[in-house]
DOLUMGU-373835 format. One record per atom (N, C-alpha, C): x negated, y negated, z; residue number from 1. Coordinates in steps of 0.1 Angstrom, whole numbers, plus 5000, padded with zeros to 4 digits. Atoms other than C-alpha are relative to their C-alpha. Layout:
   c1   c2   c3  nr
    X    Y    Z NUM
...
***
This chain:
   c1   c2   c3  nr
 4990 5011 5002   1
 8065 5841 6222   1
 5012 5006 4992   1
 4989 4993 5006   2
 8099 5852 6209   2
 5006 4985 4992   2
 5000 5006 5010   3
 8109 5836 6177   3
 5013 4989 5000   3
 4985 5013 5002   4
 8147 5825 6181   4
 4999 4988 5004   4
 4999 5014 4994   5
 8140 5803 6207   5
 5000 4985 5003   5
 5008 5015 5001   6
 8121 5775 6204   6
 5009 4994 4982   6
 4994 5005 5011   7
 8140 5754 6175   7
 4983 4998 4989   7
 5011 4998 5009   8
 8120 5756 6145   8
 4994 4984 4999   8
 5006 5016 5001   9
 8096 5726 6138   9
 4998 4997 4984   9
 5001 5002 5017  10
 8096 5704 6105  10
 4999 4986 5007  10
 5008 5010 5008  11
 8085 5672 6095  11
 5005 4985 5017  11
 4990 5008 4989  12
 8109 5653 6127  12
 4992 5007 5014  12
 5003 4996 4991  13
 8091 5675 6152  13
 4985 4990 5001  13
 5013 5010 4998  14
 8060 5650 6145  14
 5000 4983 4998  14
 5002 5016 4998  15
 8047 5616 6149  15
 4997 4996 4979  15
 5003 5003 5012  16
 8042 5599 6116  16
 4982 5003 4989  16
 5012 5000 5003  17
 8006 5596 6118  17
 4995 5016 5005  17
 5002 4987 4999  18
 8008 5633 6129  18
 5004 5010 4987  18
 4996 4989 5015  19
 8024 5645 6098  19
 4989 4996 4989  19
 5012 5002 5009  20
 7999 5625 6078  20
 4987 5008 5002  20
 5012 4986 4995  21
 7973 5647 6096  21
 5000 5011 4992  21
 4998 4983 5006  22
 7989 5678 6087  22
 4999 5001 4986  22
 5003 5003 5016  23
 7994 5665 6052  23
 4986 5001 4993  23
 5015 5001 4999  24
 7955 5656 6050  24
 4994 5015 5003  24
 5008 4992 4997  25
 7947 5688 6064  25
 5000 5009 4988  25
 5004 4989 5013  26
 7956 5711 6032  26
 4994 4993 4993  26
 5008 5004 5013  27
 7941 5688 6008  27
 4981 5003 5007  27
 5021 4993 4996  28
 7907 5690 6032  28
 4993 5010 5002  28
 5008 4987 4998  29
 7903 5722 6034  29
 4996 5006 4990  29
 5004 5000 5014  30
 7901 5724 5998  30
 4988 4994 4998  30
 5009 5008 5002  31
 7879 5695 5998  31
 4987 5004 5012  31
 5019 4999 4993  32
 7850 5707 6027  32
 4994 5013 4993  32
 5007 4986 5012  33
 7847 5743 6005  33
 4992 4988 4987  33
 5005 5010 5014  34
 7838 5716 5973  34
 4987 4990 5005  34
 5007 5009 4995  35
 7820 5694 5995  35
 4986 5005 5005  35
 5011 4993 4990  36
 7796 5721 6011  36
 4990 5004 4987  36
 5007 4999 5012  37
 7786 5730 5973  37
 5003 4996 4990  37
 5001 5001 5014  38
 7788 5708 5947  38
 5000 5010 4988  38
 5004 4993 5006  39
 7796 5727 5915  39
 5002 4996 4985  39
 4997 5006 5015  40
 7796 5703 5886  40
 5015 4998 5001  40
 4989 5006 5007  41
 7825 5687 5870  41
 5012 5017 4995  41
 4993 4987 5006  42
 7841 5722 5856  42
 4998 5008 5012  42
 5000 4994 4982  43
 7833 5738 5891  43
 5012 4993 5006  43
 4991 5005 4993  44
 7851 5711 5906  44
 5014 5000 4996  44
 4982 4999 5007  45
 7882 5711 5884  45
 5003 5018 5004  45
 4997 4984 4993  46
 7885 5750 5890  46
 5003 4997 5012  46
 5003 4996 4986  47
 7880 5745 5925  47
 5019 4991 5005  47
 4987 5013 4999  48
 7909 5713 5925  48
 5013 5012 4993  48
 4988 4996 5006  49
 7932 5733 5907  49
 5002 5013 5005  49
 4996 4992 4991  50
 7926 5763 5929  50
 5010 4996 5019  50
 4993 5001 4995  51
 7938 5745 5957  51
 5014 4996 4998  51
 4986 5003 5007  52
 7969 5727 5941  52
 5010 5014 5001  52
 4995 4985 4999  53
 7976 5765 5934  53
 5006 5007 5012  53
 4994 4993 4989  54
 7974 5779 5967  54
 5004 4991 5010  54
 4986 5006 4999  55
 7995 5747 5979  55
 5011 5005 5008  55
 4980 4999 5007  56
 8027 5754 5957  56
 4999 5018 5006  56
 5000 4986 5000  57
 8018 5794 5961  57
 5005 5002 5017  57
 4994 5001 4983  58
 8032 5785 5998  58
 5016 5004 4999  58
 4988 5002 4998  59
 8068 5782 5986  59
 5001 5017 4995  59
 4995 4994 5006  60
 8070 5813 5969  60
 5000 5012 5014  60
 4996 4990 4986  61
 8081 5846 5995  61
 5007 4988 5008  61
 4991 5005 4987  62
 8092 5843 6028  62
 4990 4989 5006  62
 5011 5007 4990  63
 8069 5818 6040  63
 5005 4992 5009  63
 4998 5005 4993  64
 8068 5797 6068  64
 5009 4988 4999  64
 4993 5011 5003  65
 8094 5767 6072  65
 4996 4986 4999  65
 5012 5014 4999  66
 8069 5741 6084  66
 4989 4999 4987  66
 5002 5000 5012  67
 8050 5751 6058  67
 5008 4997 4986  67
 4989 5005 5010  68
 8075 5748 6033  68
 5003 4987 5000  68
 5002 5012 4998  69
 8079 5712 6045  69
 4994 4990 4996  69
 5009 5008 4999  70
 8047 5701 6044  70
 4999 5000 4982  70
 5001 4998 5016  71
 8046 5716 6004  71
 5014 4993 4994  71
 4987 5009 5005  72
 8079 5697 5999  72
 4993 4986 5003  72
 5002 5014 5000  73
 8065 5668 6011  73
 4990 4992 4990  73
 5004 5006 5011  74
 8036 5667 5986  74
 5001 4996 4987  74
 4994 5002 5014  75
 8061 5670 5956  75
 5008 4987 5002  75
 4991 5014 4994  76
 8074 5633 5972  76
 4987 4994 4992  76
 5016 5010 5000  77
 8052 5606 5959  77
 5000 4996 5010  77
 5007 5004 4993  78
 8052 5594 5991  78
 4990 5011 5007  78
 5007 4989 4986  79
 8041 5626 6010  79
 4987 5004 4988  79
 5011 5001 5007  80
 8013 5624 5981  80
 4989 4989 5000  80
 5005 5006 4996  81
 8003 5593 5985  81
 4995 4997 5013  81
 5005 4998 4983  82
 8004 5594 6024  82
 4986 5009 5002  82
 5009 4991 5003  83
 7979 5620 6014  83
 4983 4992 5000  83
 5012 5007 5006  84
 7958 5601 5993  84
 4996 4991 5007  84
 5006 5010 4985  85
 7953 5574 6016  85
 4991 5003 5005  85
 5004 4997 4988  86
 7945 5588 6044  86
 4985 5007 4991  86
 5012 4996 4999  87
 7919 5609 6026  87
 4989 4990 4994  87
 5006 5011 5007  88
 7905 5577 6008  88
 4995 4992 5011  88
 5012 5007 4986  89
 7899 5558 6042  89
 4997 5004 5008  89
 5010 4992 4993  90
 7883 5589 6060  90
 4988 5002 4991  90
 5007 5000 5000  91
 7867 5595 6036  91
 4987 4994 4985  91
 5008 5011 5005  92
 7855 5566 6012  92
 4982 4999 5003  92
 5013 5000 4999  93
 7817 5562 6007  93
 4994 5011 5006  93
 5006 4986 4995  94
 7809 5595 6020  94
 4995 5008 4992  94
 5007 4991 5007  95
 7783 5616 6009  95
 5006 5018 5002  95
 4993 4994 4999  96
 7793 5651 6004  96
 4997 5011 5010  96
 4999 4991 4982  97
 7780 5669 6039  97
 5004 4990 5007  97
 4994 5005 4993  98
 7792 5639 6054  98
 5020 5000 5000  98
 4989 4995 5008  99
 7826 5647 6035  99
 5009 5015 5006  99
 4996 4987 4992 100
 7827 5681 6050 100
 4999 5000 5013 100
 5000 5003 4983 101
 7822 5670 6083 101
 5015 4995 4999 101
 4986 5002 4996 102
 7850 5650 6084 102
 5014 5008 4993 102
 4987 4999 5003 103
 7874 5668 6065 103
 4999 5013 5011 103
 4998 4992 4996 104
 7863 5698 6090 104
 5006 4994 5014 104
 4992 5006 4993 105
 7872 5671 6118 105
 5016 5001 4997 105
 4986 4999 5003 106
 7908 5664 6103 106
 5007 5016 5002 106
 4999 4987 5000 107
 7909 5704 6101 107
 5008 5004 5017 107
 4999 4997 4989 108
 7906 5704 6140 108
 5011 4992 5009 108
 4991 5005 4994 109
 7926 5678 6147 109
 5018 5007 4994 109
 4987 4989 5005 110
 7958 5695 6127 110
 4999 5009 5007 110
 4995 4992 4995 111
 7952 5724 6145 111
 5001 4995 5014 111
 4998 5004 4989 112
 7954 5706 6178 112
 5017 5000 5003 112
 4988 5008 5004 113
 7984 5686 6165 113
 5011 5013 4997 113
 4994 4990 5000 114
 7999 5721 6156 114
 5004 5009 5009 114
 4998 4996 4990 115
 7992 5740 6185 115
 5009 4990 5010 115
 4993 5004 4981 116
 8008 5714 6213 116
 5013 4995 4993 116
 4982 5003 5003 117
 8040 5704 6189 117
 5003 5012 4995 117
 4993 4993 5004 118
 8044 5736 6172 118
 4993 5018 5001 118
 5009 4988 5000 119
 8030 5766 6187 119
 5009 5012 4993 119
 4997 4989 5008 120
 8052 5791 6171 120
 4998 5005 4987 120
 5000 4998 5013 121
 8045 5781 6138 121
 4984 5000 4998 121
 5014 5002 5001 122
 8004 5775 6145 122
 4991 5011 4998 122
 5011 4989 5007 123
 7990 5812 6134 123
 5003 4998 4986 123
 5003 4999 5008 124
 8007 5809 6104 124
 4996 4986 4989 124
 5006 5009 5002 125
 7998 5773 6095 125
 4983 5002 4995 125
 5014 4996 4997 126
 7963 5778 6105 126
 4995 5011 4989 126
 5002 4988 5015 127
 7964 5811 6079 127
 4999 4990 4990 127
 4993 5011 5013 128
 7980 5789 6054 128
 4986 4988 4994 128
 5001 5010 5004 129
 7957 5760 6057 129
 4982 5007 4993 129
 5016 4991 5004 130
 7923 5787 6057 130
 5002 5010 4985 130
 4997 4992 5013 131
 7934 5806 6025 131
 4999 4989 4993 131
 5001 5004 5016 132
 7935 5773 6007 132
 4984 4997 5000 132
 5022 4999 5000 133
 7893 5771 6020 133
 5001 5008 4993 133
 5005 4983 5011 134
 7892 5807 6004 134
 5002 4995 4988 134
 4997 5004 5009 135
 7908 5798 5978 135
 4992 4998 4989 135
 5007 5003 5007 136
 7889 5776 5964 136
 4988 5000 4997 136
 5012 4995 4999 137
 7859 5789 5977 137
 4994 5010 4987 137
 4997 4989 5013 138
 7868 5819 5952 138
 5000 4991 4988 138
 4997 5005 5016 139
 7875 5795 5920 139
 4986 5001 4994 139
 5005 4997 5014 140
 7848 5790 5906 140
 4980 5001 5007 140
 5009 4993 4997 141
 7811 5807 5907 141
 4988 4992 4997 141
 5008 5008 5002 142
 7782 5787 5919 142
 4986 5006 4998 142
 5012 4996 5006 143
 7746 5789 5907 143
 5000 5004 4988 143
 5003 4994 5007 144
 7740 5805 5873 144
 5001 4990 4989 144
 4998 5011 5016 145
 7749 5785 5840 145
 5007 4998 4995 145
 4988 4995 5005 146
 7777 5779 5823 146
 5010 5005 5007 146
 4992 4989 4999 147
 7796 5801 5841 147
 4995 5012 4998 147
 5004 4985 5004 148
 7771 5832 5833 148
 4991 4997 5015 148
 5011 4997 4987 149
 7756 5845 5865 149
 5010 4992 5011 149
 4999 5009 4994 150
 7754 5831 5896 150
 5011 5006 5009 150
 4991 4992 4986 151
 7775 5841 5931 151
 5012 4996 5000 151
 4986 5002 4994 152
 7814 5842 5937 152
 5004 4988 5012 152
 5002 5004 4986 153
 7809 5825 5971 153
 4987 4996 5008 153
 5015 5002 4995 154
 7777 5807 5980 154
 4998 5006 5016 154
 5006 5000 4987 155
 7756 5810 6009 155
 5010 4983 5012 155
 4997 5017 4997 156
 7769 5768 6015 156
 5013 5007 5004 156
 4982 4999 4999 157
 7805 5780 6008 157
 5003 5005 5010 157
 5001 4992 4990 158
 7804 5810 6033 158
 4999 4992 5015 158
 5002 5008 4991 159
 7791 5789 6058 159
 5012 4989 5003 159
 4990 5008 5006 160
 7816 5764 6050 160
 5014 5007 5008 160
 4986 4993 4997 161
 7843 5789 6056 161
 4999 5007 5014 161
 5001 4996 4985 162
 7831 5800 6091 162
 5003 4989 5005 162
 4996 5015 4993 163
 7833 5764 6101 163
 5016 4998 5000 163
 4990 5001 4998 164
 7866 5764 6092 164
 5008 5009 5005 164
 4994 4991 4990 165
 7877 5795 6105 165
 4997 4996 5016 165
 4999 5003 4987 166
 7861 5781 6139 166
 5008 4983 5003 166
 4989 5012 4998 167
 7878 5747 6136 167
 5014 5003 5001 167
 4986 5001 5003 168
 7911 5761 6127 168
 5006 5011 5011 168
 4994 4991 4988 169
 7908 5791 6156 169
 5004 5010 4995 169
 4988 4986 5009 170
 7921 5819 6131 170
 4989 5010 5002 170
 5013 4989 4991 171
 7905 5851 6140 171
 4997 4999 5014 171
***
């Protein structure tokens, strides 16, 4: 695919409830890593504040434009709350493997939604949206005590992050 061509895609190249997708999709890729291993209250805030992190850590370099978009859009209160929403009536009353199911759904559907409106920009999306899994996968270290002991990256989490690498196609 050669780059010039195709007009670049941003926030107008989608449907409304397509951008809400894409929006949805960073916050849940954060949220099925959290979801696959509970890690307490202080797990979980690491883990929340690892994705936040690698977000905003979108704008900085040369990054993608669509990306840049989508990270503009959640410094909007709306494109935050559009967020929140959406992830509030997918995924309200949900336990948290049913939690990871669907946010690995939403996962699949963005990359759909990416592939057929914006294939030029869909490897590095798709990077973008699996680095914020890692991410937070990386924050904070489950099993041990305290914080003493205990693995970087569970067994759950790992698992966790194959699913999303096969939902998201990367690799």
């Amino acid at each position: 695919m050669s780059k010039g061509v195709a007009a670049m895609a941003d926030k107008s190249t989608f449907t409304t409830d397509e951008w809400k997708t894409l929006l949805q999709s960073a916050m849940m890729a954060g949220i099925a890593v959290t979801a696959a291993e509970p890690s307490g209250l202080w797990g979980t805030l690491k883990e929340s504040l690892a994705s936040s992190s690698a977000l905003l850590q979108a704008k900085t370099g040369d990054a993608n434009p669509l990306i840049l978009a989508l990270v503009g859009d959640f410094e909007t209160s709306e494109g935050r709350d559009a967020a929140r929403d959406g992830l509030q009536a997918k995924l309200k009353g949900a336990k948290p493997d049913e939690m990871k199911t669907k946010c690995i759904e939403v996962l699949k559907q963005a990359r759909a939604i990416i592939e057929a409106k914006a294939p030029g920009d869909a490897a590095a999306v798709k990077a973008w949206l699996y680095q914020i899994s890692q991410r937070v996968a990386e924050a904070s270290k489950e099993g041990g005590f305290m914080g003493i002991g205990g693995v970087a990256v569970s067994d759950a989490e790992k698992a966790t992050l194959a699913e999303i690498s096969a939902a998201l196609q990367t690799g």
